[in-house]
N, C-alpha and C positions, 0 to 999 in steps of 0.2 A: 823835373826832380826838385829844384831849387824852390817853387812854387807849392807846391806838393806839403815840404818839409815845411815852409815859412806860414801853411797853413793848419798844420799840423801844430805846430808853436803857440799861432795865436789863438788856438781854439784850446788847447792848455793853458795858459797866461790866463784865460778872461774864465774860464771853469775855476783856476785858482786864486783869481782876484774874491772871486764870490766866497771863498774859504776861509780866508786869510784870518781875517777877526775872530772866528772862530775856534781856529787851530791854537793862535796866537792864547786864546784863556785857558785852552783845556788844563785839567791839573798834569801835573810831569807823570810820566809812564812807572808803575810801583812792581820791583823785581820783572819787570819785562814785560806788565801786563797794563793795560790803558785803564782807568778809571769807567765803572759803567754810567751811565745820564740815565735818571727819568724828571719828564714833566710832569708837573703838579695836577692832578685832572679837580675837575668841577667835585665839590663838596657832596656827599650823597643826603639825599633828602631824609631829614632827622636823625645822622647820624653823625655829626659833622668833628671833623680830628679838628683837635683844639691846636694839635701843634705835632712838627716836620716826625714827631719819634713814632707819633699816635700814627698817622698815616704809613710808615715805615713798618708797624710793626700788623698791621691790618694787611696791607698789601703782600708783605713776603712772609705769611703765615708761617712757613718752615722752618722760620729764621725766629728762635729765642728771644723775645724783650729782652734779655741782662745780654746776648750778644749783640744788640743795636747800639746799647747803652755804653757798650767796650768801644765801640767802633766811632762813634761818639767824642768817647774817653777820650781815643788814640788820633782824633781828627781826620778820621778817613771819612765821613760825611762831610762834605763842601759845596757850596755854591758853584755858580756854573763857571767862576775865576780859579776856582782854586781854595779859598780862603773855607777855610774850618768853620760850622757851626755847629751851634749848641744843642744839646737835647730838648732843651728847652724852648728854641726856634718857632715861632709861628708859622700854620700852615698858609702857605702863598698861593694861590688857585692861580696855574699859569708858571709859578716860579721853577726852571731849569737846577737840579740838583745830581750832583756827582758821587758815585760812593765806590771804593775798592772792598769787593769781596775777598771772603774769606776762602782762600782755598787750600782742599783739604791735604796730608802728604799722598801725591805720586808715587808707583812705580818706576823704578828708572827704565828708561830705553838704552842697553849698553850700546849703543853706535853712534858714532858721533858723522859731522857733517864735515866736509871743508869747503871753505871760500876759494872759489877758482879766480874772481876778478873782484876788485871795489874802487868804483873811483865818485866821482862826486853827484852821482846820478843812479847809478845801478847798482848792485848787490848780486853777482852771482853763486848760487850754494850747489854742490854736487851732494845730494840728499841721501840715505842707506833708505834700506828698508825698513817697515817699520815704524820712523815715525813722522806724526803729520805733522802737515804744513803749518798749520793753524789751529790753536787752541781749540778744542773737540771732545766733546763729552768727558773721559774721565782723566784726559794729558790739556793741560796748559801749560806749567813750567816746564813740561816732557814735549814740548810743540817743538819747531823748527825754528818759528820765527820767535817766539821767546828766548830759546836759549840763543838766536842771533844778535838781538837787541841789548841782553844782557853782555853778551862776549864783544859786540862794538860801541854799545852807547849810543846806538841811532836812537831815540825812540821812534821817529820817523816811518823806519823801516816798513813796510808793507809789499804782500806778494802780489806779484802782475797776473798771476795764473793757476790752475789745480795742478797740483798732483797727488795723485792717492797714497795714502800712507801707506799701502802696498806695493806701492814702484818705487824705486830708485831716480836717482837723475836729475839731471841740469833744472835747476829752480832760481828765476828770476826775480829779483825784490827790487822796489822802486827806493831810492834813499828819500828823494827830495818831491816833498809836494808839489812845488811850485812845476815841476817837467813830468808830474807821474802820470797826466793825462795822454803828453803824446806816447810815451810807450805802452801803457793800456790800448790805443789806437791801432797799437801792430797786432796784437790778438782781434783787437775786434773788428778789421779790415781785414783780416787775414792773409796780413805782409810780413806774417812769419814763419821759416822755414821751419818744422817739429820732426824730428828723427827717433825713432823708437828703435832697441832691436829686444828681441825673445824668441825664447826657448820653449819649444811645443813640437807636438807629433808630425813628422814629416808628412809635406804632400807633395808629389810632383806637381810643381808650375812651370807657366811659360816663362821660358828663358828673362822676359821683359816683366815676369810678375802676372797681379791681377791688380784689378780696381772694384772693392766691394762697397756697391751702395745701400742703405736701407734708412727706414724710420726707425725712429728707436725712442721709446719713452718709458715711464716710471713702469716697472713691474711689481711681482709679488717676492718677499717684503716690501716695505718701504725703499728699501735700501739698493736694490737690486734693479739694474734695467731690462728691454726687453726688446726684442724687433719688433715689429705689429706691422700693422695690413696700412697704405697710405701712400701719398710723395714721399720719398726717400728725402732726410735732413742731415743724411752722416755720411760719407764718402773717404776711405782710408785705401792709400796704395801698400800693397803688399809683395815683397821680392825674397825670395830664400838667396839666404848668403852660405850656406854650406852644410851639410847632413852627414849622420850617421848610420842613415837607412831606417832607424829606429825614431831618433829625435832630428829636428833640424834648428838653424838659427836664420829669424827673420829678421828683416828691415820694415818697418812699419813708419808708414806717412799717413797722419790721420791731419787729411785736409779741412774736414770741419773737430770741432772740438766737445762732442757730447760727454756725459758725465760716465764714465766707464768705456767708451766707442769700440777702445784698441779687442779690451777682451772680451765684449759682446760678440765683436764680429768674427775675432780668432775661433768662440767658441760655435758660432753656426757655420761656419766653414768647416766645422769636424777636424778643427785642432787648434783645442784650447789649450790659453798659457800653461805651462809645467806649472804647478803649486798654487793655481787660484782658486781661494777656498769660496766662491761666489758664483762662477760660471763653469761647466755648463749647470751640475748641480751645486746646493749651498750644501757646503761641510762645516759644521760646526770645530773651530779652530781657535784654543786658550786665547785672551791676548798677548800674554806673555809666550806663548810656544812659536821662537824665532828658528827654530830648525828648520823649515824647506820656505826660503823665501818666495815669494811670488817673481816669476822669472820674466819680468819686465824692466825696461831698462829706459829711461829717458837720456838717449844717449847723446845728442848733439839737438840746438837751434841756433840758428842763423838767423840773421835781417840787416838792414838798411837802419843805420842808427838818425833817429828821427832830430839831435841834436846836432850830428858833428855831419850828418851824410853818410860815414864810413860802414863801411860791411864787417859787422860783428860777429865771431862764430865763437860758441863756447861748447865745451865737448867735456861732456864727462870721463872720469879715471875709473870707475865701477866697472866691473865685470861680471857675466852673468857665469852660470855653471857652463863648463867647458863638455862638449861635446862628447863622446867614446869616438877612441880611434883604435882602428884594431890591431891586436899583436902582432909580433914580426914572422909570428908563422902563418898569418894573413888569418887565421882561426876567430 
């Protein structure tokens, strides 16, 4: 064990010795959000930008000249230290540059998060429904980890793992570069315990549950997965923890970690999650429409903490919709 862990350590140490300089320039994190990098590519043949604004505004055609020239104004173009340049800049073929976007007003996400643990390595969040982890098409400041950044001051702050902006539950954040490797290593050794539960159409199982294996890859949309014909890559244990005769509530162990696994498989078992608007068919659902949450739950992970040794469990306060239990005239 002691071996295990001290190996684990030093293969974080030397992953983040390589960062370090790096980390150390970037400019400070702006309302919760990091600064974007591009490199300066090769000059195009007889067209050559005389200078950093001429390239800026060729490259991000969508983006106004006089809004380059604000952005400019306000010193949110910088070099790859941090430090402010001018519109005026020459273009540097090879030169690393930094600039924070404009981003446009959000919808709010009325749910908020709470912090179950934080101590000088981890970050753990008990997440609603609704919203995502990470900055995502049309929510940035409406993200998880932005409005955490902003509410602790990490800018640091980074997630160890997915969770869909349609589950709830226990969401891990690394604080500190310098250890984020080794706990990254417990997802991707898979020396960590993941505990689901949800709410779907009752099936009789065996007492002990079942174990569904399959392959599973990108389907039709983009967006959506699939089982397909192959080796099985996704393996999730399943156990009903108590029914209505109509609905039931399950405990869900999704051994491997595929992008959607829990409710692909619920949905080819012929009992899909209550309220997922994606499986088995896609229901086109507002994004602001929070009335029937998707009835998944990231409720408990456990592991071997790769620092201290110690057995860490954190367990979410969320609840899913509660069951029907029937009247007292048994009706």
């Amino acid at each position: 064990m002691i071996d295990a862990l001290s190996q684990t350590l030093r293969v974080a140490l030397r992953c983040q010795a390589m960062k370090t300089v790096d980390v150390c320039r970037q400019p400070p994190i702006r309302d919760g959000v990091a600064a974007s990098a591009v490199q300066l590519p090769p000059q195009p043949a007889g067209q050559p930008w005389p200078t950093l604004l001429a390239f800026l505004c060729a490259r991000f055609g969508h983006i106004a000249p006089d809004q380059w020239q604000q952005r400019f104004a306000d010193g949110l173009v910088m070099d790859d230290g941090g430090a402010a340049l001018p519109m005026t800049h020459p273009y540097r073929v090879g030169q690393r540059i930094r600039y924070y976007r404009a981003l446009p007003p959000e919808p709010p996400i009325p749910f908020e998060a709470h912090i179950l643990h934080q101590d000088a390595h981890l970050l753990v969040a008990d997440k609603p429904h609704f919203l995502p982890v990470t900055p995502t098409g049309r929510y940035v400041q409406q993200s998880l980890l932005v409005r955490l950044r902003r509410q602790t001051g990490l800018a640091d702050l980074a997630p160890l793992h997915r969770l869909d902006r349609d589950t709830a539950g226990v969401v891990l954040f690394s604080v500190a570069p310098a250890t984020r490797a080794a706990y990254q290593a417990l997802f991707a050794q898979r020396r960590i315990d993941k505990v689901y539960r949800a709410i779907a159409p009752y099936r009789c199982l065996p007492d002990a549950g079942l174990v569904h294996c399959s392959r599973i890859a990108r389907g039709e949309p983009f967006f959506r997965m699939a089982e397909v014909s192959g080796p099985p890559n996704s393996e999730t244990r399943i156990r009903c923890l108590g029914t209505d005769a109509a609905r039931a509530c399950y405990e869900l162990r999704p051994i491997s970690g595929r992008k959607h696994q829990l409710r692909v498989h619920m949905a080819a078992l012929g009992m899909p999650i209550e309220n997922d608007p994606l499986y088995p068919q896609l229901r086109a659902v507002a994004a602001d429409d929070y009335r029937h949450p998707l009835q998944l739950l990231a409720a408990e992970l456990a592991f071997d903490d790769p620092i201290s040794g110690r057995r860490r469990v954190f367990a979410s306060m969320r609840q899913l919709n509660a069951l029907k239990t029937p009247d007292a005239s048994g009706a």
